[in-house]
C-alpha positions, 0 to 999 in steps of 0.5 A: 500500500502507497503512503499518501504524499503531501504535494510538492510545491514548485520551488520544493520541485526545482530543488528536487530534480537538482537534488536528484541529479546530485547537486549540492545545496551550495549548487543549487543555491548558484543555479536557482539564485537563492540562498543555501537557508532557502535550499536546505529548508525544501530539501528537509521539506521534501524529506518529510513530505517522501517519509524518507531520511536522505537524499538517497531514499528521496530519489528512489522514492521520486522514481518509485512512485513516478515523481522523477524519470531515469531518463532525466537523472544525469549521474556526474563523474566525481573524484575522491582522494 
């Protein structure tokens, strides 16, 4: 049974899909010209509204239920030392 999801509202859906695509708050703050305050507080809504703990769990909750589309999650190449 589906848990019910409480509706995203536009700049909670913009954060989503950078978030989805792996940007970091700082990031998203850059691309969206808001502030990091304003990016942290719809990332942690939309924690809340998926019933999830990161972000992780937000994406394939997002893909589960048909929020968000493989097709438009670009994976980034990253360098870790």
């Amino acid at each position: 049974m589906k848990k019910e999801i409480q509706q995203l509202t536009e700049g909670e859906r913009r954060v989503y899909k950078l978030m989805a695509n792996f940007h970091e708050n700082d990031e998203i703050a850059e691309i969206l010209h808001c502030s990091r305050g304003t990016v942290k507080a719809h990332v942690s809504s939309i924690l809340k509204k998926l019933c999830v703990y990161s972000r992780a769990e937000a994406v394939i909750a997002g893909l589960k239920l048909g929020i968000l589309e493989l097709d438009n999650i670009h994976i980034r190449e990253r360098v870790v030392f």
